[in-house]
N, C-alpha and C positions, 0 to 999 in steps of 0.2 A: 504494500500500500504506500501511497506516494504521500507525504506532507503537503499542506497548502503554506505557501510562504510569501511574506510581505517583499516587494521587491521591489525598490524605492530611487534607480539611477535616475539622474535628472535626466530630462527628453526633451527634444522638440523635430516635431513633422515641420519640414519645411516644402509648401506649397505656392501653388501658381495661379491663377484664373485659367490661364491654355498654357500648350506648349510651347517651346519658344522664348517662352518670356524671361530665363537665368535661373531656373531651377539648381543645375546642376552644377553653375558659375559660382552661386551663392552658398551652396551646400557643401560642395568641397571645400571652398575657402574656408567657411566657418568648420571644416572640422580640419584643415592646416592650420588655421590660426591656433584652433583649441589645444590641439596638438602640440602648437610653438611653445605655448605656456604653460609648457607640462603635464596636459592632462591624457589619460588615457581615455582616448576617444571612439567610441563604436560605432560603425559606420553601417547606415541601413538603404535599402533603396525599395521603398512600393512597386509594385509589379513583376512581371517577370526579366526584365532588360538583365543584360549581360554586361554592358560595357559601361553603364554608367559606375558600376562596384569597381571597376578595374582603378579608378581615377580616386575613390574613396579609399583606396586599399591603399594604394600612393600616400595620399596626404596621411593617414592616420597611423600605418605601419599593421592593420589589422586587415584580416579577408575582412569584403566586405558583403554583406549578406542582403539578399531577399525578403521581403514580406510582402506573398502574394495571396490572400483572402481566393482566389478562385482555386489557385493550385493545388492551396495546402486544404484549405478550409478555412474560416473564420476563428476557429477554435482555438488554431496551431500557432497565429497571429501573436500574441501574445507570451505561446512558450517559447518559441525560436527568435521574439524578440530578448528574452529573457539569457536562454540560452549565449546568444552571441556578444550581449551586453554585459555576464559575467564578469566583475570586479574591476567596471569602468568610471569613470569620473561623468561622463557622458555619452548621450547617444544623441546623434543627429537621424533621422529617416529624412530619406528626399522621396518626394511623392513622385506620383506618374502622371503626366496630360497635367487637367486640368484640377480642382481639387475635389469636382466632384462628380468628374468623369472617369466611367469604370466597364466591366465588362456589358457590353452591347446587349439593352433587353432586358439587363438585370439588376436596374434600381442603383442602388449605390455600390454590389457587390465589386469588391476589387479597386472599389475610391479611394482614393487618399485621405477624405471625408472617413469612411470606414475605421482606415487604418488607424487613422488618430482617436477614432473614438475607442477601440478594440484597447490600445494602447495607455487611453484616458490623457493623449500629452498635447499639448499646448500648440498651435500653430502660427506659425510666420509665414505670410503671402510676400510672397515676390511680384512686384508690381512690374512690366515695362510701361516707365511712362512717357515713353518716348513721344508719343504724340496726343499727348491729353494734359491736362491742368487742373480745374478743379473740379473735374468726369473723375477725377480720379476717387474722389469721396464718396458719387453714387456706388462706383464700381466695387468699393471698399465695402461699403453698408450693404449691398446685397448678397458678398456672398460671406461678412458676418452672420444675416440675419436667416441666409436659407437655412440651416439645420440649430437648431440654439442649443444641439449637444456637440456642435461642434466649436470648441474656444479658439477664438481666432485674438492670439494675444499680442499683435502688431506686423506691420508689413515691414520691408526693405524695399525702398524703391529704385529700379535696375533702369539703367540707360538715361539718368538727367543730363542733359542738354547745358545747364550752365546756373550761376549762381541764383539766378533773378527766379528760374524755373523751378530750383530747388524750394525755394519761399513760396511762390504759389504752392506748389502740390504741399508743402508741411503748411502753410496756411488751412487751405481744405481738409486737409485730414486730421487739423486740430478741432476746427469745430465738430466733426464728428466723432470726435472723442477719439480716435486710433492711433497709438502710439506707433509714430516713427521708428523703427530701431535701428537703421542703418538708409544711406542714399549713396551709391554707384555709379560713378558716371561710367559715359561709354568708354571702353579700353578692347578696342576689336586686338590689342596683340595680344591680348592672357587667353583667348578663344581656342577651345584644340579645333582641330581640322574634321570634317565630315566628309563622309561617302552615300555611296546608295543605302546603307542600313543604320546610319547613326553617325555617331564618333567614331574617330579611328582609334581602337583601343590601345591602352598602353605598351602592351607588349612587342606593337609596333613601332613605339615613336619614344620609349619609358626616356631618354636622356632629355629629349624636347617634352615631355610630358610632365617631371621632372622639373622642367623651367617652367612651366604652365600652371602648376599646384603651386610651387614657389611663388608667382606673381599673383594668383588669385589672392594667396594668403597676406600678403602685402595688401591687395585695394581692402579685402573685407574689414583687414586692421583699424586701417586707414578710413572706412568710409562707416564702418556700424558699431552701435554701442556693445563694445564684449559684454561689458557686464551686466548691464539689462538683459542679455540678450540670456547670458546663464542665469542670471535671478527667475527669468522665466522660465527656465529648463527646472530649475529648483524646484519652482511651484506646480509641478508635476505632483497626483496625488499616487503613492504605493500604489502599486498591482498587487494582486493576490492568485498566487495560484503557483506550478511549479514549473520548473525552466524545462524546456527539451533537451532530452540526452540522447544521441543515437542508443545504446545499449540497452537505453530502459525502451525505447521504441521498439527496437527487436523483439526483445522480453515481450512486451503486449501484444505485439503482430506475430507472437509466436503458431498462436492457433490458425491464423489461417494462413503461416508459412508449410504448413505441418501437411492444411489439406490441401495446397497449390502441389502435394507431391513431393517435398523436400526433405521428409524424413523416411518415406518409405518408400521401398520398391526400386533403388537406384542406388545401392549401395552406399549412401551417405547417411553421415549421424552429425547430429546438430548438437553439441552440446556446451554450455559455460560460454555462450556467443561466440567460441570458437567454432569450425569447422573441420571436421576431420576424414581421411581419406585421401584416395587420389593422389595428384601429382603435390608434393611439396617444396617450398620455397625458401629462402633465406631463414626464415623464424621456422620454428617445427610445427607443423600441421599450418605453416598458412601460406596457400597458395598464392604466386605474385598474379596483380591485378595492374598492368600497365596502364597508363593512363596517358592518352595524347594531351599535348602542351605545344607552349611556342608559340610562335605569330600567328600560324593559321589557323589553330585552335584553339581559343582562348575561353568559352563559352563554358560554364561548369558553375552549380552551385556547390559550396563548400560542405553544406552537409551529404551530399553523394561519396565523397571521399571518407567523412567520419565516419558514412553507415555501413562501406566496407571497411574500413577495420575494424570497427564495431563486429562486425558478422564474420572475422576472420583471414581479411585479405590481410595481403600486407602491399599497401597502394605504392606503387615505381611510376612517376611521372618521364614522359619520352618526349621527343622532339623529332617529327615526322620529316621537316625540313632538315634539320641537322643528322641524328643516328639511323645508322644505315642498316641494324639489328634493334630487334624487339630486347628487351631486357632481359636479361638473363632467367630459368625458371618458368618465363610469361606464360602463365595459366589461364589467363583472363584478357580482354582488351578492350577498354574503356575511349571510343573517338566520342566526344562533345562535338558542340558547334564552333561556330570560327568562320573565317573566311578564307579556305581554300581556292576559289574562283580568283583570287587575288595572288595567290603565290603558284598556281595552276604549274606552270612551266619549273619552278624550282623544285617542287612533289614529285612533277614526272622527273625529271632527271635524276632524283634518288631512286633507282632502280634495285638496288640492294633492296632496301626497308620495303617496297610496296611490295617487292618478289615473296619476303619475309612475311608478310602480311597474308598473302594471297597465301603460303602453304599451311601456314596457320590456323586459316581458315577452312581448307579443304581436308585438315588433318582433325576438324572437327569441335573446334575451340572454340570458346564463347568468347562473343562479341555484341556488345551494344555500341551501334553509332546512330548519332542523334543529328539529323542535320549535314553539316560540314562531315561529319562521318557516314553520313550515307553517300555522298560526291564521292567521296574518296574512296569509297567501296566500289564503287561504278568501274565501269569499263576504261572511259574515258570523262572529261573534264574539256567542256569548250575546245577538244579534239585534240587535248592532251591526254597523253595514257596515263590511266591511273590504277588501282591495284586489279579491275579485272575479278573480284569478287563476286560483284552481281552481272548480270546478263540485261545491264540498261545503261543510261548516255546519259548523260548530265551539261546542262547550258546554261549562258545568264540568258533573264530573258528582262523583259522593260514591264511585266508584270509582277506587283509588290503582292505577293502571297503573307496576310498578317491577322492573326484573332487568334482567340482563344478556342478549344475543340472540346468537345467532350467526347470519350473513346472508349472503345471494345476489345481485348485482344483476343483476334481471330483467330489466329494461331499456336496453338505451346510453343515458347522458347523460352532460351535459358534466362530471359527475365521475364517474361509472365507467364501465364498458364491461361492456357484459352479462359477468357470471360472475364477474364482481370479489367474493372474499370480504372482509368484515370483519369484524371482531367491533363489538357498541358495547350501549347502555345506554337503557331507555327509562325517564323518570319523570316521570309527567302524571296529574294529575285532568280530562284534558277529553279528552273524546271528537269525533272527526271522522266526518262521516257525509257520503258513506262513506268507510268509512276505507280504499281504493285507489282510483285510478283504470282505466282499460281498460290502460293501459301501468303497473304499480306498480312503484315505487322498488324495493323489497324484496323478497325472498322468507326468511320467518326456517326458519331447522332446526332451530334449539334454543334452548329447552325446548316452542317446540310450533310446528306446520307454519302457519304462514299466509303471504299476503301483503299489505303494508302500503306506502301512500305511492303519490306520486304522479312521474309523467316525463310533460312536455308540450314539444314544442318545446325549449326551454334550459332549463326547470325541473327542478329536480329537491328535492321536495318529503315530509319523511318525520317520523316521528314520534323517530328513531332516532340516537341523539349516537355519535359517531363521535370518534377520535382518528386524525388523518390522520398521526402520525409512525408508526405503524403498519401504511401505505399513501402513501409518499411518492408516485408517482405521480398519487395524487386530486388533489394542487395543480398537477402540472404539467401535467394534463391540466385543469382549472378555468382555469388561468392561459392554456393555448393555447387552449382557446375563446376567454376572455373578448378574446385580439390578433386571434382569428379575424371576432370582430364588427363588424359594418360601423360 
């Protein structure tokens, strides 16, 4: 039985009216700044995104972590904030969109709005006021007044224009009562650089990225009240309730790791959240579980990693672009998302590692690729050769493939068992053709009926990101294959 425990880090949601407007300008500064002055700072992002955590993980020196109400649930909100905020001085969450824009049809589920209230922490709007003055107080007062459990305890306003402008807009927002906490003028060099799917994330640019966190932390300094800005983080009221631990997750989702076929019938025994059997690795009885990394795979939420060691891997992180062998042991092979389409011609010329790949898999080894690892499972890449795993083609295409899914799995593999639901997230400009195989990964219900991805042997191959502390089982059943392999 779990304890309920008061849990009391100062917070605050930092939110926007839309997108665009310096969410993630204003959010990493203040947790480089927070950071400069010592504090152990825990870094969160609303939604599912990938890349904005990459830029928090910079500034603060922590993973930085997700809190997404569709993937995980509502419930989990709370303990995985809890979890990743363990024995911090502070946490920042950066919201997603707008603040109380969330998944499509479903009310506030997945808002930022949501998130703060799940969380009970105090909010800061990020204004651009770049073309408004004193609109800028209606705009203020309304999206105070839309939810009134939602505390909206002052804005930042991003992109002032000049002294005079500054006074207007804190003019207006005085009468309406809403404390100014910070004003930013325009600085397009502290801006990182974008593509077809976002930011360009660290991994690609970390020395200029690097300089980027460095100078946000500088204007935030420079432009917002630190310590109002923590006095409000302060007046944060306790949570109640207990933090998420991979291990205790396991433990609970043991029952139905048990009847997904994980303890019987397959030569594997699950015991002490180890796994035992099969091939073993470096540690005794735990099979290695490689994990892609590096520029073109960058995509990964932090708890996927805890919940296989949790469950008995022992996680070896690779570089597809760099090492030309799978790591030593590899029992297991973990591709995320990323942006392969980008380094396309660098993958194929490592012929070594994709050769390695390819027999890996025909030898019958479990593999989940998400994304960037389904491309790379392909044949080919925008008509570059790539590992030749599945029997389909991969292109950019000028169509942005982006929403939330709700899903079926069609097929047994070594991460789920037919009928396994998840919820997860798809976002790609590249098309797969075709895009299932005879056995497919997926089957979506919502927002529309198709089926998607690939199951061969140990692959399991999909277009579809996934948050496995939402399904603790997927690791324990990924981790008893990968001991199960020869």
């Amino acid at each position: 039985m779990v304890t309920s425990q008061a849990f009391g880090v100062p917070r605050l949601v930092i939110a926007a009216p839309s997108s665009g407007s310096g969410k993630t300008t204003v959010a990493t500064g203040l947790m480089a700044a927070f950071a400069g002055r010592g504090l152990a700072v825990s870094p969160h992002k609303a939604g599912p995104d990938y890349i904005d955590p990459g830029y928090h993980a910079l500034a603060t020196g922590r993973p930085g972590r997700n809190l997404d109400a569709f993937l995980c649930g509502p419930e989990l909100v709370g303990p995985l904030f809890a979890h990743g905020a363990a024995g911090c001085d502070l946490a920042i969450v950066e919201g997603v969109m707008g603040l109380y824009d969330g998944a499509a049809g479903r009310g506030e589920l997945a808002s930022t709005a949501q998130v703060a209230k799940l969380l009970r922490a105090p909010v800061v709007l990020v204004v651009d006021a770049s073309s408004q003055s004193r609109s800028v107080a209606a705009l203020v007062h309304g999206f105070a007044s839309f939810d009134p459990q939602v505390r909206l305890g002052g804005v930042i306003l991003n992109k002032v224009g000049s002294d005079r402008h500054e006074a207007m807009l804190r003019e207006a927002l005085e009468e309406a009562g809403t404390p100014v906490l910070g004003v930013l003028r325009r600085a397009p060099q502290v801006s990182a650089p974008s593509r077809h799917l976002g930011l360009v994330p660290v991994a690609e640019r970390r020395a200029d990225a690097m300089a980027s966190v460095a100078a946000l932390a500088e204007q935030v300094r420079a432009g917002c009240d630190l310590e109002a800005l923590l006095a409000l983080a302060r007046s944060a009221p306790p949570l109640h309730g207990a933090a998420w631990s991979p291990e205790r997750a396991l433990a609970e989702g043991g029952a139905s790791a048990a009847g997904a076929g994980l303890a019987t019938g397959d030569g594997l025994a699950v015991a002490d959240g180890l796994v035992a059997g099969g091939s073993s690795g470096p540690g005794a009885g735990r099979p290695v579980v490689a994990v892609a990394g590096g520029a073109a795979f960058t995509f990964s939420y932090a708890e996927h990693a805890e919940l296989l060691t949790a469950a008995g891997a022992e996680v070896v992180p690779f570089d597809p672009l760099r090492d030309e062998q799978l790591p030593e042991h590899t029992a297991g092979l973990v591709i995320g998302g990323g942006f392969p389409e980008v380094y396309a011609p660098d993958l194929a010329a490592n012929e070594p590692l994709r050769k390695a790949v390819a027999e890996f898999a025909a030898a019958g080894g479990p593999i989940a690729a998400e994304c960037a690892g389904l491309l790379y499972l392909a044949r080919s890449l925008d008509g570059k050769p790539m590992c030749g795993v599945l029997d389909a083609d991969a292109r950019m295409s000028e169509r942005l493939t982006l929403g939330y899914r709700e899903a079926v799995a069609v097929s047994d593999s070594p991460l789920a068992a037919a009928g396994t639901r998840l919820r997860g997230h798809e976002f790609h400009r590249t098309v797969v053709e075709p895009g299932a195989g005879e056995a497919p990964a997926w089957g979506f219900t919502h927002p529309e009926r198709r089926v998607e991805g690939f199951v061969r042997q140990g692959v399991h191959a999909s277009y579809l990101h996934t948050h496995w502390a939402a399904e603790p089982s997927v690791a324990r059943r990924f981790t008893a294959a990968a001991a199960a392999h020869p």
